[in-house]
Every structure is written in C-alpha cells, then in structure tokens.
N, C-alpha and C positions, 0 to 999 in steps of 0.2 A: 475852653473846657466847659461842658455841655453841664448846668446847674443843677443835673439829678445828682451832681456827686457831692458828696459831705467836703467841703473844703476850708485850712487854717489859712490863714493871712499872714504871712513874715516879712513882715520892714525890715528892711538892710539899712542896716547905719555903718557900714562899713567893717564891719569884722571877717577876717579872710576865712571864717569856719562859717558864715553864713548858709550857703549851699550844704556845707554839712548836716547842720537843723533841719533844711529841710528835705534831706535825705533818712535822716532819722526818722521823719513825721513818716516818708511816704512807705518807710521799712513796714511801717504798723499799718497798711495798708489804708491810710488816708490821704487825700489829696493836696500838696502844700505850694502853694503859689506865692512867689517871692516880688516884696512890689519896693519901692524906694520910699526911704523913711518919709519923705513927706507928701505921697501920696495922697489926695482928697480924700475925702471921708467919700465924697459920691461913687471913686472907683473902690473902695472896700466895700460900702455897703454893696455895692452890685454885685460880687463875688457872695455875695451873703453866707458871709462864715461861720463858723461853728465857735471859731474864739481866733486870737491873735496870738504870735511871738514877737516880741522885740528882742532882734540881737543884739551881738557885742558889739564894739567899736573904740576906735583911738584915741576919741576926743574926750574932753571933759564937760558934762552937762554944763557944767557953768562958763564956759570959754567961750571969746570971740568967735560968730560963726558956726556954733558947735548944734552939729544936725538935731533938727528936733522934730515931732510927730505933730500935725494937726491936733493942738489942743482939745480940741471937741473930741477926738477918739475918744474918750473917757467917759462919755454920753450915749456911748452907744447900746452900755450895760450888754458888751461881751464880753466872756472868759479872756484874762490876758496874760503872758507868760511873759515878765522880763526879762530878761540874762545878761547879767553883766554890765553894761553900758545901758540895757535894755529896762534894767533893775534900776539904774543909781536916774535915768529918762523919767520912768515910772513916779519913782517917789520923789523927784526934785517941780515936776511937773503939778505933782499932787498937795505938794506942801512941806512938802519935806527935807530937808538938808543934805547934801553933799557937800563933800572937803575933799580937800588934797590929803591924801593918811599915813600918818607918821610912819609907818610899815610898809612898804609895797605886799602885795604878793602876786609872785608865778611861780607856777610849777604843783608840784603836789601841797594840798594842804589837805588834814581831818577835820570833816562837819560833825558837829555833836549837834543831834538835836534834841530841843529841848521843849516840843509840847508836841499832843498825837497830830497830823496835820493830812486831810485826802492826797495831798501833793506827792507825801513821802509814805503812805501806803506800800508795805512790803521792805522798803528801805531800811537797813539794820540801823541802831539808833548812833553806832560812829560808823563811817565808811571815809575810804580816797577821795576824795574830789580835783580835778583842775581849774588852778586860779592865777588870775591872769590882771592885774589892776593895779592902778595906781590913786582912786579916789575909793573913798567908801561913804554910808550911810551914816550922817553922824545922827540923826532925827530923822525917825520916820514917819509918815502922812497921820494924820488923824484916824483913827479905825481899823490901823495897820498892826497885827505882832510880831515878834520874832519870833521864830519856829526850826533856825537855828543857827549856830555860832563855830567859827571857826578863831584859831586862833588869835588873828590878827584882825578879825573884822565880823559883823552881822552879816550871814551867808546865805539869809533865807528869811523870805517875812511872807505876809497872807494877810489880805481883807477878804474873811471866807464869803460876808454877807456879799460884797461887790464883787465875788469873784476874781479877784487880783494877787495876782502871786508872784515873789521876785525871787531868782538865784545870783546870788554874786560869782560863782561858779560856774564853769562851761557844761553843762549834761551831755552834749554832743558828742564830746570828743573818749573817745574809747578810754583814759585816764581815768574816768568818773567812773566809779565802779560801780555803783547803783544808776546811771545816769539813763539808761535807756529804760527805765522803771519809773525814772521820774517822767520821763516823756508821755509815757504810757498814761500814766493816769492822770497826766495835763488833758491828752486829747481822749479818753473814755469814764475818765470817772467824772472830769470835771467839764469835758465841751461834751460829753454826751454822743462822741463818734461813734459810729458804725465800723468803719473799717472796710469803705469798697472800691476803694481803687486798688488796681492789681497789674501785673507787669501787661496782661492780655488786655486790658481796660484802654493799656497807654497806647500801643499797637492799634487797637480799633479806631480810639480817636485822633490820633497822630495822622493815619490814614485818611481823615474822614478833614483834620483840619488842611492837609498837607492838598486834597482835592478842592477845596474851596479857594485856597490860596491861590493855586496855579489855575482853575478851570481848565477852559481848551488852551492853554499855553503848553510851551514847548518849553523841554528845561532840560540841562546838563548837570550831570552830576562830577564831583569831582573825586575821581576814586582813585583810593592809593592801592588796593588790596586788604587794608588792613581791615579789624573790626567796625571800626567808627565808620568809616566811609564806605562799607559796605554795608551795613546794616543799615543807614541811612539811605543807598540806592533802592533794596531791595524794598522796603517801605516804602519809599516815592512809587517804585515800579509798582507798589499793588495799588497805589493813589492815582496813577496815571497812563499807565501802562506802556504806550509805543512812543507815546510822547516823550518817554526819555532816553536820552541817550547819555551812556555813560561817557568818558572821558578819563584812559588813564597816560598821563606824561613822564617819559624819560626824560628824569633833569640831571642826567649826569653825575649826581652823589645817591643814588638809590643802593639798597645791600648788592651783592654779588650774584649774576646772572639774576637778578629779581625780574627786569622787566618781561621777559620774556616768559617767565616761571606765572606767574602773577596774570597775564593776559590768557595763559593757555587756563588756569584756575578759575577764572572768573567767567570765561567766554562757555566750556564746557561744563565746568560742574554746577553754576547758579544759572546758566543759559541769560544772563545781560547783553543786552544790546552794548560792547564796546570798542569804543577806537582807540587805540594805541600812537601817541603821537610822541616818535621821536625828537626832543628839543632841548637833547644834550648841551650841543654847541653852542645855542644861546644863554644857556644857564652859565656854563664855564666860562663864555664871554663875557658874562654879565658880572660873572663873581669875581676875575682878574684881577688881585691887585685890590680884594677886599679883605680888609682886616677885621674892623668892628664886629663885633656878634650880633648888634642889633640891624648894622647895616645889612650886615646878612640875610638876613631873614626877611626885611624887609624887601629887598631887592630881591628874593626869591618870591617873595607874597606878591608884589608888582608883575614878578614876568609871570606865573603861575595866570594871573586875573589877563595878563595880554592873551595868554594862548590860546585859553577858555576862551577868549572873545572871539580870537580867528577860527575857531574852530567851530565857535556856533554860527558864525558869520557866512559857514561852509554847510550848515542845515537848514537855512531860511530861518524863519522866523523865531527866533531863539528868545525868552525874556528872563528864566531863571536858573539859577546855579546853585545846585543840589550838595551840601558840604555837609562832613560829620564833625562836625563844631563840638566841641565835651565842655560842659561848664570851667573847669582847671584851666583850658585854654582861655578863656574869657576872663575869668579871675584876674589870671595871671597881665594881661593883657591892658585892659581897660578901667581908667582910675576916672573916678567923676568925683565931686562934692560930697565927703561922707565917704563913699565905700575904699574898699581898698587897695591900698599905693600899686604902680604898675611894677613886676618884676620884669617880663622881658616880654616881647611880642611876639604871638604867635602868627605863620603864618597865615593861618584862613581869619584872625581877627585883628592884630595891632598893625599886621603888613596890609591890609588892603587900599589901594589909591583912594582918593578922595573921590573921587568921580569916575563909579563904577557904573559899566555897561551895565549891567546884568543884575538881578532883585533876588537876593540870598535869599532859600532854603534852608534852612539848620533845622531838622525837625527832633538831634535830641540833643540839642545848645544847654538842656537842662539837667542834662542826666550825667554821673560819673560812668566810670570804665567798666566798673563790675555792675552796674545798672543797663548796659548797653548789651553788655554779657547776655542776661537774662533775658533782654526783649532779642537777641538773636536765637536764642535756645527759642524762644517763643513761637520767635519765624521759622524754624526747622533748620537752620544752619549747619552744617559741621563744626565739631570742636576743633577741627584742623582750622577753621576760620575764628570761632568764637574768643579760641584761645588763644590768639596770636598775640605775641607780647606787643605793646605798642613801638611805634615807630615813629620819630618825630616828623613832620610836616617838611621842615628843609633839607629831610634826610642826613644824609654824612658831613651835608657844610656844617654843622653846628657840636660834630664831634672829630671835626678838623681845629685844632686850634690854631689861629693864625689864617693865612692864604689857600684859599682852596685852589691845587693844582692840580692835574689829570695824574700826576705821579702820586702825589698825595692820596688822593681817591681811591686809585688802584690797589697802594697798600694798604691801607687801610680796610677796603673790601675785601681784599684778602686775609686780615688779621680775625676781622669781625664775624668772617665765616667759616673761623677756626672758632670761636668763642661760640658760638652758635652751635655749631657740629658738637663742640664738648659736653655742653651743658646740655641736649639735646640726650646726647651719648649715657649720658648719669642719671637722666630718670629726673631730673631739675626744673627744663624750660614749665611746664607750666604749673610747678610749685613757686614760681620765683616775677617779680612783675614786668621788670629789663634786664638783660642782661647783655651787654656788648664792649666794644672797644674805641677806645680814643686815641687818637693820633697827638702827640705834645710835638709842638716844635723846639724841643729838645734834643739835643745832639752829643752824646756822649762814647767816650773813647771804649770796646769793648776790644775781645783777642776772637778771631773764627779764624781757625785754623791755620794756627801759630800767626797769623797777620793780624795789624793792629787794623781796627775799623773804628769808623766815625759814622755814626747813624742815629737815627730817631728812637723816641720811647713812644710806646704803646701802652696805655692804662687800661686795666679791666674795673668795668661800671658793674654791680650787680645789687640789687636794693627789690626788699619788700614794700609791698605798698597794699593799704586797701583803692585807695584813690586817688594818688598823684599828687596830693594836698602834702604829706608829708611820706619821708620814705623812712627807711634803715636799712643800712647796707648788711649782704647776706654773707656770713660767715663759712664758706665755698668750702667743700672738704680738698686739702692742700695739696690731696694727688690729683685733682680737677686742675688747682692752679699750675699745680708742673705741670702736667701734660701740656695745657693751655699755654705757658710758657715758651716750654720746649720747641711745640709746633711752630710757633709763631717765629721765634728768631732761628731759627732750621727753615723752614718754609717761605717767609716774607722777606723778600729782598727789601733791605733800607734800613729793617727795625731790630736792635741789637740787644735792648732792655726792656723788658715788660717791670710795671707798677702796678697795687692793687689801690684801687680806691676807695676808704674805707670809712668817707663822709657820708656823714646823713642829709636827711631833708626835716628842716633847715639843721643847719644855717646854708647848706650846699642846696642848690638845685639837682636834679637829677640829670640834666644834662649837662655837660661843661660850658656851655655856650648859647 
C-alpha cells in the first residue's frame, strides 16, 4: 500500500469480528491494515499510522500465553482504540487491573454514559451496545476515566491527554447502535483522517501491486464464474494482460448445466482468455467412499491444485495461481497463536497441499463479498455477474451430506435448479445472499401415486447476510415454499420430502458441510 494513503494499524488478537473493524474503518473511506498482535513496533512504525485498533479476543489478559502487543507500542504517542480484549490488553499493560467478573456479559447490554467525551460525540447519552466478555476492568491505569458504564461492567474509559481510549463493547458489529459513530470520530476527530481510500483507489493499486508481484511471469487464474473469482481474473487481466490464462474445471458437483453456461458467459461477454477442463471423473473418483466434510473439501482442494498444475504444465512456463480468496474463507480456515479457532476449510485456503507448485495470487484475500461487489461495479461488470449469489468452492460435495455419488449429484442439481428458478421467479435472488438446496441422506416412507415410496429429503437453505460472518435465515413467502416443494418431489426422481432450514449463523454455518 503506497504511503500517500492515511492508514490505521489493527492487531488481531484473535476475535472472529476482527476483519469486521477493519471493514468498518475502510467504509469511512480510510485505509486499515490488519497485522498480528505482536507485530514489531518497526513493521507498525513503517505503515506510519494515523492511530491504532486493538481488537477482541478469547484469551484472558492475564492467562498462560495470553497474546500480548509489544510493550513499547505505548511510546509511540499514537491515538489507540481498545475493544474488548483490546481494552482489558490496554489497561492491564498500562497498570491497571483485570479480573475474572462476577457477571459475564453477551449479547445486548445499555451504555450510560457518564461525562461529555470526543469518542462518543453525537452518541445519545443511553444507546444498545454489543457485549461479549468474561473479564472486566476492576482498576484503571493512572490518568484513565470512565466515560461510561454499563450495567454489569466499566464499558468505556479515555486518557484524552495520551490519546487512549477503551470500549468493552464491540462498535463493529451492526448490534451497537451508535457504533459506527463511534468509529468515526476514533479515525476523524481523534487520528485526524482524511478519508482517501476508495473502492477505485483499491482497483488502481491492486493492479499496480498484483504487476510487481507477477512481473513477466505467467499465471493461471482459477475461475468458477462466480463474483470472487472473476473479479479477481479481470484485475489480474488489467495487471497482466496475455499472461494470463484463466482456467475453469468441471468437477463433477457444479449447479445444473453450469459448466457449459458459465464458459459461454465468460469467454463472450468479459472476452477472458479461458480453458475449460473437463475433470469430472477424477473428482467423483476421488470423492468415492468420502464421508467426512472436511475430508471433502480437502480432497477437492488437493485435486483442484493437481489440475491447475497440469494444465499450466500444458502453457510453459507457468509460476502463479490467480484465486479469489474472501477474508470469511480465511477466517474460517486458518487458526495460529491468538486468532481465531478453525471452523472448517476452505477449499482455495485450509485444502491446499503442502507443497504447492504454483505462488498464489489472492488480490482481494482482504475484502468481504459486498466489498468485492463494489470493486466489480468499479470494473464495469454486469449485475448478472456482480450479483451472483455465492457458490461454495467444492460446489455440491459439501451440500451432499454423507457420500457424494453421480446419482446423488444429479438429484440434487436438479432440486437446486428448482430452488434457483423459484426464487429467481419472485423477484428474491438478489434481495437474499444464498439460496439453495441440500440433499440429507435421509430416507423416509412417502405415498406417490397411491405407491408407498422410500426416498431422500431435500432441505431448502436461504439466509441473509451482509458478510458470510454471520447469517439469518429468510422467512420465504410460503407460496414460494410450496411451489418450491411441489416441483421438486413431482420433478426429482428419488426425493419425496422437502425441509426448511431455519438456522442461523451461528451457531449453524451456512453451509451443511
């Protein structure tokens, strides 16, 4: 990132909203660079920031092992925002006391506050907040006040002369009802921002890093059709231009007529260099007799990195592999010291071998889905492309529960692009963020025409989302779910019951598997 830009510094101590924060920062059009809690003071000072975030995290300041920030940060006399874990870091580092508290709190609690403070500027003096903890503040540093209280804990303190200010509270998360207000006047009232990074900003220098990286190198890109991975080719293409060649594979659990749908969309209307490589057979081979949902995925993430390899092996001199990686995939994925626990792997990050050919490209690894959105709009895309609901990476294996078989598959693609056509049909698909179907290897007794039958259940997924972080399932108007219903056990050979799914995110993933 080129140092004309105003940039905050946010240490990850491992709270899964971390990415969140710093999506918040870049909404207000500033630049936020995410480094790991104990980062050297020498790579922060080089980033020369405008001020700091410490987020949230699992641990207890005072615990075995419990991540902590290069002492010296506090010398640097920048603006610093605690939250949470970031808060109890701040004041325990500073002098100050941390306990275990008689009270937990998550979920909603009221901050009263109690003196006028630049932080909470515009902020009505009670509001919502979200809280999430299990230690608090019992003693605060020397030169520290409170500025405000919640019920069960100190929920807000300030060293206006030092600059330093703690939330016990998450600001990030859409709960916090003043929360993006208090963000605001963290990075303008009190780091003094401008406001100049912008979605067209991330485009020019994405381009500009994504050309340094590759040089004259040759690189594949790995394209499903969807947004992620086409937004990412078409950026590589303006960074590189003949040097790349896309790459899109039939693996055998793709949606319904996709692949061929999909290679005519991308070859004609964006004009990509791509090759279509049929590699069904090895997929289904591969997946035989696979159960596990991590194995899955992994075994798709493995053969996916073989194919890429032969097929660059088929252009000469090939060195990098162009993927549209979304931070949630990462997240979700990749657990170190501090950040946070793995939930399941994705394929282009927790599947990949150890020992890959090929030197990844992910040029927006840092961005969510409706940030991705925007830098397509940017690039002149279609909303037929822009909007396309996501697709998971190991396509239908991972909305197969149990054994992926070509019988399996088949119905399933056909249930799926009943679900598809409906929602579609209502004016829905893109007020809504997924919407599809899942195969249960569940087998129950129904009556079709006057005969008893023994066949499978079909679940319908549909969930709002801003981010894939968390969902809530969409409450579908019920002549959508009959129709949806009807067609499907009328039309799909095998499946004789449909279900609605009507789990959130969490405690549910949005995918089954």
């Amino acid at each position: 990132m080129p140092m004309s830009h105003e940039t905050i510094v946010l240490l990850d101590f491992g709270a899964q909203y971390t990415q969140l924060i710093a999506r918040r920062v870049r909404e207000a059009h500033v630049y936020c660079e995410i480094l790991p809690f104990n980062a050297p003071l020498a790579e922060i000072k080089k980033r020369k920031p405008k001020g700091i975030i410490l987020s949230g995290g699992p641990a207890s300041v005072y615990g075995e092992g419990a991540p902590h920030s290069e002492p010296g940060l506090w010398d640097l006399a920048l603006p610093a925002l605690g939250i949470c874990y970031g808060f109890q870091l701040l004041a325990f580092q500073l002098g100050g006391r941390v306990e275990r508290a008689e009270k937990r709190e998550y979920g909603l609690a009221t901050l009263e506050l109690c003196r006028p403070s630049v932080l909470f500027q515009g902020v009505p003096d009670k509001s919502s907040v979200w809280m999430s903890h299990g230690d608090h503040i019992a003693e605060l540093p020397s030169g520290f006040a409170s500025v405000g209280t919640s019920e069960n804990s100190l929920a807000a303190a300030e060293n206006l002369e030092r600059r330093l200010f703690g939330l016990q509270f998450h600001p990030e998360v859409v709960h916090t009802e003043a929360g993006r207000q208090m963000i605001e006047n963290f990075l303008f009232k009190i780091c003094g921002c401008r406001g100049d990074w912008t979605a067209a900003s991330f485009v020019e220098e994405s381009i500009a890093r994504t050309r340094e990286q590759i040089g004259a190198g040759k690189a594949i890109c790995a394209l499903s059709g969807g947004v992620d991975s086409t937004v990412a080719a078409v950026l590589v293409g303006k960074a590189i231009g003949d040097n790349l060649t896309c790459i899109f594979v039939d693996n055998g659990v793709l949606r319904k007529n996709e692949f061929e749908k999909v290679l005519a969309n991308l070859r004609e209307r964006l004009n990509l260099n791509v090759i279509g490589v049929d590699a069904s057979a090895l997929f289904m081979g591969r997946l035989a007799g696979v159960v596990d949902p991590e194995q899955k995925r992994k075994t798709i993430g493995t053969t996916f990195i073989e194919v890429f390899d032969t097929e660059a092996h088929k252009l000469g001199q090939v060195d990098f592999l162009v993927q549209g990686t979304l931070y949630p995939d990462v997240i979700e994925s990749v657990s170190v010291k501090g950040p946070s626990a793995t939930i399941k792997s994705h394929h282009n990050v927790g599947g990949l071998p150890e020992r890959m050919k090929l030197k990844l490209v992910e040029p927006l690894r840092e961005l969510f889905k409706d940030e991705v959105r925007t830098i397509g709009r940017v690039l002149g895309l279609a909303d037929e492309v822009v909007q396309r609901q996501p697709f998971p990476g190991p396509g239908l294996a991972v909305r197969i529960v149990g054994e992926v078989t070509p019988e399996r598959v088949h119905m399933l693609q056909d249930a799926d692009d009943i679900v598809v056509s409906e929602i579609k049909k209502a004016g829905l698909y893109s007020k809504i963020w997924q919407s599809f179907a899942v195969l249960l290897p569940v087998r129950s007794v129904g009556v079709m025409g006057d005969e008893r039958s023994y066949d499978y259940t079909a679940a319908i997924r549909a969930v709002h989302s801003q981010d894939g972080m968390t969902a809530n399932w969409v409450k579908l108007p019920y002549e959508v779910l009959e129709t949806i219903s009807n067609r499907i056990v009328n039309e799909v050979k095998g499946i004789n019951r449909v279900v609605y799914d009507i789990s959130s995110k969490p405690p549910a993933t949005i995918e089954w598997e």
